[in-house]
Legacy VTK file of the C-alpha trace (Angstrom):
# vtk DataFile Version 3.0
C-alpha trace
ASCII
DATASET POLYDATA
POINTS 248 float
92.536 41.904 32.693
94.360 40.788 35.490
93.793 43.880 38.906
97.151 45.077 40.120
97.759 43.833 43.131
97.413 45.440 46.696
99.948 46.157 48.658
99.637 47.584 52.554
103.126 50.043 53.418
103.891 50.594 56.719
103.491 54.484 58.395
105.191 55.410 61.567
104.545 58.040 64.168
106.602 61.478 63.546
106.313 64.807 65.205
106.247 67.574 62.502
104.703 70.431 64.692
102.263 67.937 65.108
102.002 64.531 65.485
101.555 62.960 61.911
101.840 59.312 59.646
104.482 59.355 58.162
106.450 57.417 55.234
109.055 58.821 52.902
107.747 58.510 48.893
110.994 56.842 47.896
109.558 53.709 49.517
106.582 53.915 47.583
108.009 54.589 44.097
109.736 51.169 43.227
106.760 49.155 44.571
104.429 51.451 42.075
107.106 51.513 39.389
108.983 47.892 40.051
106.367 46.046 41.065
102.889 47.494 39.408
101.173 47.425 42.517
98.411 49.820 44.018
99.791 51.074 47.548
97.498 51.448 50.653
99.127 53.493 53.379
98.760 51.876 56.924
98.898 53.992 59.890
100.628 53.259 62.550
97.700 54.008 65.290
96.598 51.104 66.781
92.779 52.581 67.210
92.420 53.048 63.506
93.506 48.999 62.016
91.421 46.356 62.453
94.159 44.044 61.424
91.681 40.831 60.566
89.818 43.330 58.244
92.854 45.214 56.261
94.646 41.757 55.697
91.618 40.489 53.930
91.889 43.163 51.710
95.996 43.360 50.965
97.455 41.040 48.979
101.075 41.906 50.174
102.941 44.059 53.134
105.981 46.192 53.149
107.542 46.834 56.740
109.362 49.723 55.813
112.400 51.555 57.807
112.038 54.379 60.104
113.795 56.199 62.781
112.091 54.872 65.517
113.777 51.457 67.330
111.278 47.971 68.275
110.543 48.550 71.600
113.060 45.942 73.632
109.829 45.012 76.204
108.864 43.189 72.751
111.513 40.836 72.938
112.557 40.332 76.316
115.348 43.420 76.280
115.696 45.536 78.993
114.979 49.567 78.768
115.869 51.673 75.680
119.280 52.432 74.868
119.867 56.721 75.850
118.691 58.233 73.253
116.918 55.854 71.729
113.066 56.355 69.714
110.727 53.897 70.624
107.119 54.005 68.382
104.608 51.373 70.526
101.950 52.263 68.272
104.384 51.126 65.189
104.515 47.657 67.091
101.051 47.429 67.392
99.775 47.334 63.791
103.113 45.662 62.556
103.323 42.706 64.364
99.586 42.328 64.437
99.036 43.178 60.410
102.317 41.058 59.655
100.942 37.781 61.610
97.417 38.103 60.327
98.889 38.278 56.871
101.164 35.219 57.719
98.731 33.315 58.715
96.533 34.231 55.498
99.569 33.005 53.488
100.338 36.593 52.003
103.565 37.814 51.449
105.109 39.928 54.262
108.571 42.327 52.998
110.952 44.006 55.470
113.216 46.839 55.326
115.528 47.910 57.866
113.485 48.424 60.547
110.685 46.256 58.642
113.549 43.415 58.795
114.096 43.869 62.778
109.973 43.560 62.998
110.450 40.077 61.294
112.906 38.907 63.297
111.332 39.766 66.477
107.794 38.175 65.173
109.990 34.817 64.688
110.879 35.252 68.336
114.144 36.562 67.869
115.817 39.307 69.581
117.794 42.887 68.730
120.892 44.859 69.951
122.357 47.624 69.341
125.427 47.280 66.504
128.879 48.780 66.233
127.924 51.753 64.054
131.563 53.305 63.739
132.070 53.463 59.864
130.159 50.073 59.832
126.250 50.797 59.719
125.629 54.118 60.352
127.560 57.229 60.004
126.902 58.230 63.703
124.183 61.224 63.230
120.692 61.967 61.969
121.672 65.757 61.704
123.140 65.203 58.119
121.859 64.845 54.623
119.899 62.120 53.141
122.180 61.866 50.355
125.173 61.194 52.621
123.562 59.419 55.435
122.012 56.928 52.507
125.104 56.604 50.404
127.312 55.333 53.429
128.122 51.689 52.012
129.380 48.809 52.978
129.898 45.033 51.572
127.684 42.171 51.964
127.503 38.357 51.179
124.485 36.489 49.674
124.284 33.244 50.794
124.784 30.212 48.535
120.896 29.072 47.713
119.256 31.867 49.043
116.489 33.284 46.958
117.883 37.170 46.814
121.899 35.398 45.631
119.657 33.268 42.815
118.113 36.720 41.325
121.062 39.211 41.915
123.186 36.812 40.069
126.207 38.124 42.787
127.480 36.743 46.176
129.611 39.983 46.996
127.357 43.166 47.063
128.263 46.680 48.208
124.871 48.136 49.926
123.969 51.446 51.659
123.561 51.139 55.637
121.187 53.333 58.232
120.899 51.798 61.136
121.667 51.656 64.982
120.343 48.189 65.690
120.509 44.617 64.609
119.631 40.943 64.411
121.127 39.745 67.944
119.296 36.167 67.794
117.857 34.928 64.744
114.263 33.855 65.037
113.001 30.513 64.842
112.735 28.931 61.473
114.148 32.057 59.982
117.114 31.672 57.383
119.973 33.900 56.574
120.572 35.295 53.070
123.325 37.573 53.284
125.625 39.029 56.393
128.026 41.685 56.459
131.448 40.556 55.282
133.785 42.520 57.535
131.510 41.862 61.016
129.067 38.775 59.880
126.048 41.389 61.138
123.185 39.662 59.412
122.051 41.470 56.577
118.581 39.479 55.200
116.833 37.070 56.164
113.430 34.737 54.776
111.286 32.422 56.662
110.901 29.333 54.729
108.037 26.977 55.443
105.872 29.595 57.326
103.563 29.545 54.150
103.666 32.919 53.332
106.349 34.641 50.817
108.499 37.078 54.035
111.706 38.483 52.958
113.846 41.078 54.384
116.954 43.129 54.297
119.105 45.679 57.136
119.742 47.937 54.050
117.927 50.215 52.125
116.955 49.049 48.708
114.368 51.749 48.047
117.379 54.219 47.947
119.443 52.702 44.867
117.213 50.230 43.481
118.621 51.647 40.198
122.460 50.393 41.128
122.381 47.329 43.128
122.337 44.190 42.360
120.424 43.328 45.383
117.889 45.847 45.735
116.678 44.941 42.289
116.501 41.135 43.822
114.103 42.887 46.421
111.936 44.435 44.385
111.706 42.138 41.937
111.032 39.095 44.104
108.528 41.371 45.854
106.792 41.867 42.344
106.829 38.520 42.308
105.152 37.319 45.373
102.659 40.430 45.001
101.280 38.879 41.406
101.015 35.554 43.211
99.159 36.308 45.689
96.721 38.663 43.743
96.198 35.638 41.204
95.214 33.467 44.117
92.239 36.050 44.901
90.955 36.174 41.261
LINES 1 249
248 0 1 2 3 4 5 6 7 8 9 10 11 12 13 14 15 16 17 18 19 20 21 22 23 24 25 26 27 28 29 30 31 32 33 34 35 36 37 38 39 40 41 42 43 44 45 46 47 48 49 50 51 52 53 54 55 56 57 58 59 60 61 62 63 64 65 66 67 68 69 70 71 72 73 74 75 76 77 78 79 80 81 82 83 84 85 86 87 88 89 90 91 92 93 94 95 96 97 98 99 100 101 102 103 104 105 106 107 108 109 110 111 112 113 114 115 116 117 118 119 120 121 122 123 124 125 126 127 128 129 130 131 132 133 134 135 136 137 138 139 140 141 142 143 144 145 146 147 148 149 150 151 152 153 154 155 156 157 158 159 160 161 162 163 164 165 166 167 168 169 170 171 172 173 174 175 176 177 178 179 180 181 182 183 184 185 186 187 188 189 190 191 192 193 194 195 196 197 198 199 200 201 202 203 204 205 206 207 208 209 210 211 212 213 214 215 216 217 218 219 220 221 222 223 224 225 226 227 228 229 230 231 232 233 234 235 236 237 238 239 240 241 242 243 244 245 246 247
């Protein structure tokens, strides 16, 4: 019988009374469920990855969101915005874990934040978005429920890979975030941007020789109603049986 593939998901640093790992189980349920795949947790403490050795043993990585912004020093920016969480540590095993898998020709996933990682890897750069009604409701002090269910509409490109599965070009998607694609990195292409601002909204990296998707929003939250978060999950599948055949 064929093994279920690996696949590493991405912790960051939280303060809980103490400083923990820390990465919500709704990102882990569609890649068990969706995807059949055995999950590996990766902290986000430099000290404890030895990036060479855990990409050996993945056959897949999923960036994942968190609250935390990309620290601008990573791509050129100046200091945080007021206000703003930076996680160093978080930088340190993503961008190293991400390239080694790259390199290794594994498939590399982004969300949200995960998608910001990408784009700064490709040597792009981030800013800060319009967040008034647009991408973020303005506060972390409210609910999940309504801080995930804030919506907005996207457009899949025309020959992307996520408009090909979704079978839609005109989404409506849930948005969380404070920051954005600014510059696109090199070799990167677009696969769907906001319709009322043009905010990018996913992006792949053809020709890098490694499967690397990623979107701003949050398919782990509705998975179950959108079009495009299924196209996440299920290219993810996808790429995450690939790459296990390759090792057997």
């Amino acid at each position: 019988m064929m093994r279920r593939p690996v696949i590493g998901i991405m912790c960051a640093n939280e303060v809980a009374a103490r400083p923990v790992q820390s990465v919500a189980t709704r990102f882990i349920a569609p890649v068990t469920q969706l995807c059949d795949a055995t999950v590996l947790l990766v902290p986000a403490v430099s000290d404890a990855v030895d990036a060479r050795a855990v990409a050996t043993v993945l056959d897949g990585l999923l960036l994942t969101g968190a609250r935390s912004h990309v620290a601008p020093a990573r791509y050129g920016g100046g200091p945080a915005d007021e206000g703003a969480v930076v996680d160093a540590e978080r930088d340190a095993v993503a961008f190293e874990l991400a390239e080694q898998m790259i390199a290794r020709g594994k498939p590399v996933y982004g969300i949200c934040r995960g998608l910001q990682e990408i784009n700064v890897l490709f040597g792009g750069t981030l800013a800060a978005t319009d967040t008034s009604g647009r991408h973020h409701r303005g506060s972390w002090d409210e609910d999940y429920a309504t801080l995930f269910d804030h919506r907005h509409a996207i457009d899949l490109i025309d020959g992307g890979v996520l408009a090909g599965i979704a079978g839609h070009r005109h989404l409506t998607v849930n948005s969380v975030h404070q920051q954005g694609i600014a510059r696109l990195g090199a070799s990167l292409a677009i696969e769907a941007v906001a319709s009322d601002d043009g905010l990018i909204e996913a992006i792949r990296a053809p020709g890098c020789g490694a499967d690397v998707l990623a979107v701003q929003w949050h398919p782990e939250w509705d998975v179950a109603h959108c079009a495009g978060s299924k196209a996440f999950f299920a290219l993810l599948g996808e790429s995450l049986r690939a790459a296990s055949a390759a090792r057997q």
